[in-house]
C-alpha positions as CSV (number, residue, x, y, z in Angstrom):
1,X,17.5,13.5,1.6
2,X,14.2,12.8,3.3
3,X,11.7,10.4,1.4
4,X,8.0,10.9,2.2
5,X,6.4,8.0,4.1
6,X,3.8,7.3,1.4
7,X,4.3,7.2,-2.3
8,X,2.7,10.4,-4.9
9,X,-0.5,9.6,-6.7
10,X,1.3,9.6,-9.4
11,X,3.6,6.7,-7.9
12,X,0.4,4.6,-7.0
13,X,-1.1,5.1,-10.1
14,X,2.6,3.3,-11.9
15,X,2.3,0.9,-9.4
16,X,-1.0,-0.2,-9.7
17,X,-0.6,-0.4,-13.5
18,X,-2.1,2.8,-14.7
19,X,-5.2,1.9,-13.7
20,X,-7.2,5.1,-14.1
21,X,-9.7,5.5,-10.8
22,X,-8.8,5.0,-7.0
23,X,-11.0,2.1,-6.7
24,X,-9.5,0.5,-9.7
25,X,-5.5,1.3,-8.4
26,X,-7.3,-0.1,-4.7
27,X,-8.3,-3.4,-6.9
28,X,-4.7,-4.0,-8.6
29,X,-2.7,-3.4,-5.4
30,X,-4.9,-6.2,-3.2
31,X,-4.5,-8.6,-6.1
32,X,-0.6,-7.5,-6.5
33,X,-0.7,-8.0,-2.6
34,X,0.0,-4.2,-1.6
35,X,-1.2,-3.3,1.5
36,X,-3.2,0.2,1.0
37,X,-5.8,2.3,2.7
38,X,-7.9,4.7,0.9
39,X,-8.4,8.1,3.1
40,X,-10.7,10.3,1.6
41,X,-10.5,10.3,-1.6
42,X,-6.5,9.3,-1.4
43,X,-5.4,6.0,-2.0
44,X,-2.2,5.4,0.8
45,X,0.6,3.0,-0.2
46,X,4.0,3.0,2.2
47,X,7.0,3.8,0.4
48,X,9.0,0.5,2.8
49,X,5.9,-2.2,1.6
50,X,6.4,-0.8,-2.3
51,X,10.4,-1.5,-1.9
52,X,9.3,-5.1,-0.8
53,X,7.2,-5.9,-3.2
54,X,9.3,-5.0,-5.8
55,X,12.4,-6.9,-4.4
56,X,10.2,-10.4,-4.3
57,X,9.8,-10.0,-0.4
58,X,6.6,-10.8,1.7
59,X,4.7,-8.2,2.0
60,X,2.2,-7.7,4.9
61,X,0.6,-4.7,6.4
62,X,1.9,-3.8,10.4
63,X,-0.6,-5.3,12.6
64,X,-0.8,-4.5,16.3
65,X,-1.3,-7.9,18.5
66,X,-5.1,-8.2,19.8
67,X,-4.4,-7.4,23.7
68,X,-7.8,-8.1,24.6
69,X,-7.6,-11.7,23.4
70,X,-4.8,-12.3,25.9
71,X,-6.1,-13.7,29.0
């Protein structure tokens, strides 16, 4: 069975401690350490950086490497 990429609403709204607004939920998780993005008026957690953080692992958001600061 095929898992979404990003968790339900209802998933971020556990994780973030039942916080009741996006903004709130967007507060908890950057305190908690969760990366997030809010898009539109959805709040985006991965379902692979939730499984981290709740296993005690590290948890930082995929970054691409800055080519143009390469010389």
């Amino acid at each position: 069975m095929h898992e979404p990429e990003f968790l339900t609403p209802p998933d971020v709204k556990a994780l973030a401690g039942g916080a009741p607004s996006i903004d709130a939920q967007a507060a908890a998780l950057t305190r908690a350490g969760i990366p997030h993005k809010i898009v539109g008026r959805r709040l985006l957690v991965s379902r692979h950086h939730a499984r981290l953080w709740l296993s005690g692992q590290p948890v930082a958001p995929t970054r691409r490497p800055n080519l143009s600061a390469a010389s």
